[in-house]
PAVO-798253 format. One record per residue (C-alpha): x, y, z; residue in one letter; residue number from 1; chain. Coordinates in steps of 0.5 Angstrom, whole numbers, plus 500, padded with zeros to 3 digits. Example, Ala and Ser with C-alpha at 12.3 -4.5 7.8 and 13.67 -1.06 7.14 Angstrom:
residues 2
- 525|491|516|A|1|A;
- 527|498|514|S|2|A;
This chain:
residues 89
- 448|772|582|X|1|A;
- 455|771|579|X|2|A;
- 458|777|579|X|3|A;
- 455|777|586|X|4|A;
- 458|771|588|X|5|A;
- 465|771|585|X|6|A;
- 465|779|589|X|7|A;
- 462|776|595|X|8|A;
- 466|769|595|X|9|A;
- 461|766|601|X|10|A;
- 460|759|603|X|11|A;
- 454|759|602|X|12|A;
- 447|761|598|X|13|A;
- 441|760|601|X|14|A;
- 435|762|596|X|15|A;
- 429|763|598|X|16|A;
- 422|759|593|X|17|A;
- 416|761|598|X|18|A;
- 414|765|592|X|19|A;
- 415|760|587|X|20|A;
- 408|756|587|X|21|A;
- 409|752|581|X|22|A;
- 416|751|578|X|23|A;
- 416|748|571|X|24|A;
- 422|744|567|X|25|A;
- 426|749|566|X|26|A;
- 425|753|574|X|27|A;
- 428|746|575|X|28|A;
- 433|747|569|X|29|A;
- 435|753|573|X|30|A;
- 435|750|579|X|31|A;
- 440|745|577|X|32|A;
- 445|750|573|X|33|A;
- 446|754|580|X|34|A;
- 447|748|584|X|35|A;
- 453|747|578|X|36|A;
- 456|754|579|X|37|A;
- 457|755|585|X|38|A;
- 459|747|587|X|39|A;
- 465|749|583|X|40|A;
- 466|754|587|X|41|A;
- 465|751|593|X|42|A;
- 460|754|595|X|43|A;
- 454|750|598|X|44|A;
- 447|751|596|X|45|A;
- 441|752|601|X|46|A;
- 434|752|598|X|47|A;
- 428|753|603|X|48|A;
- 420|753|602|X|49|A;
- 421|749|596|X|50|A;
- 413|747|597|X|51|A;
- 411|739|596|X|52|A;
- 409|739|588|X|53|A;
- 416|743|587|X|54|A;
- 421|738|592|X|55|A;
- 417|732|587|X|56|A;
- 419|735|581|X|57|A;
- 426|735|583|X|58|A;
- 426|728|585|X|59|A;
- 424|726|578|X|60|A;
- 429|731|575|X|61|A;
- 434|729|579|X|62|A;
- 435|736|581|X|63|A;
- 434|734|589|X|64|A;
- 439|728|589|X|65|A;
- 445|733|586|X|66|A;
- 443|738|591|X|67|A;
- 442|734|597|X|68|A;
- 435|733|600|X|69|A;
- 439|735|607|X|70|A;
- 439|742|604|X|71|A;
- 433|744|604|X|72|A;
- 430|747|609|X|73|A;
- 423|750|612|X|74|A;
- 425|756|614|X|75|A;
- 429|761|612|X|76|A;
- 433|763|620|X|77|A;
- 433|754|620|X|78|A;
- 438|754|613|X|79|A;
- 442|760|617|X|80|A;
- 443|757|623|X|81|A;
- 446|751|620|X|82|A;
- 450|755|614|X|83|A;
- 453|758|620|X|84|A;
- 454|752|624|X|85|A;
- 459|749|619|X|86|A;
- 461|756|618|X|87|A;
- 463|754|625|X|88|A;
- 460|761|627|X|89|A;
């Protein structure tokens, strides 16, 4: 993902959790590690089915606050729509 980001240079990720069904402490680890990355980049995070058990696991992890609860989205083409809002698209 590095390699394709700093190629790339978006403003914008947006990953996709509809097959994460159960995330563990360090699917939460890592979560928190990309989220750091790119925002030295600048580059803004977007998640999407993240699922209820996951979004709580984030929450007490801290994970979600960092990321921002406005940046999670049910849907795939809901997280475009914004990220090419604020893109000015």
């Amino acid at each position: 993902m590095k390699h394709l980001v700093q190629e790339n240079q978006p403003k914008t990720l947006v990953i996709d959790l509809s097959a994460v069904i159960m995330m563990d402490m360090d699917g939460d680890k890592i979560l928190d590690k990309i989220y750091r990355e790119l925002h030295k980049k600048n580059v803004q995070l977007l998640l999407v089915n993240v699922g209820r058990d996951n979004l709580e696991l984030m929450r007490k992890t801290g994970t979600l606050e960092k990321i921002g609860s406005q940046n999670v989205y049910k849907t795939v083409r809901a997280a475009v729509a914004a990220a090419q809002k604020a893109a000015g698209e």
